[in-house]
C-alpha positions in Angstrom: 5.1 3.3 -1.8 8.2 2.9 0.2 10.9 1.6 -1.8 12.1 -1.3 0.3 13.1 -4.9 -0.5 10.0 -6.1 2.1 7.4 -4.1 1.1 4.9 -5.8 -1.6 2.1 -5.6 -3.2 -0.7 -7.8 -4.8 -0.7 -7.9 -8.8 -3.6 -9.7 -11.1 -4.8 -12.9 -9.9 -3.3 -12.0 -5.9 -0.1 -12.4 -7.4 2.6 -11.0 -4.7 4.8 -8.4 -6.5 7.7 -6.9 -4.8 7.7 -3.2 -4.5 11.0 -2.9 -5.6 11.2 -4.9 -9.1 8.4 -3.1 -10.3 8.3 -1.4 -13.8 6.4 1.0 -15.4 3.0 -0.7 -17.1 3.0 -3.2 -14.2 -0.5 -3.5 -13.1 -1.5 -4.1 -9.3 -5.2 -4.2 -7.4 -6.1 -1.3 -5.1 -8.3 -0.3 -2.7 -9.5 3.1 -1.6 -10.5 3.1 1.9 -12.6 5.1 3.6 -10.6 5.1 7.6 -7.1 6.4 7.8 -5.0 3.6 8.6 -1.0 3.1 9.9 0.4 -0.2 8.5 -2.9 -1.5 7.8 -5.4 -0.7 10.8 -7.8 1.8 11.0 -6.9 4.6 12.8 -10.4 6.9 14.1 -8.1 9.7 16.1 -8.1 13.1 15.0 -4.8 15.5 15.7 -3.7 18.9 15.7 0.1 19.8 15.8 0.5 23.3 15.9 
């Protein structure tokens, strides 16, 4: 995660935890999804930089 006052996550119960005032044992809720996204939308493109 990007270490930045503005960036947050969700913790138990949708609690919002900021990114940076977490500790180690903190828990937070994931997801693993399926689509590559950028900042939260799905991308489908497919690139090659060569």
């Amino acid at each position: 995660m990007q270490d930045d006052w503005h960036v947050r996550v969700l913790g138990p119960g949708a609690a919002v935890l900021n990114v940076t005032e977490l500790k180690k044992g903190d828990q937070l809720l994931g997801h693993v999804a399926t689509d590559k996204r950028h900042v939260g939308w799905p991308v489908g493109e497919f690139c090659v930089e060569k």
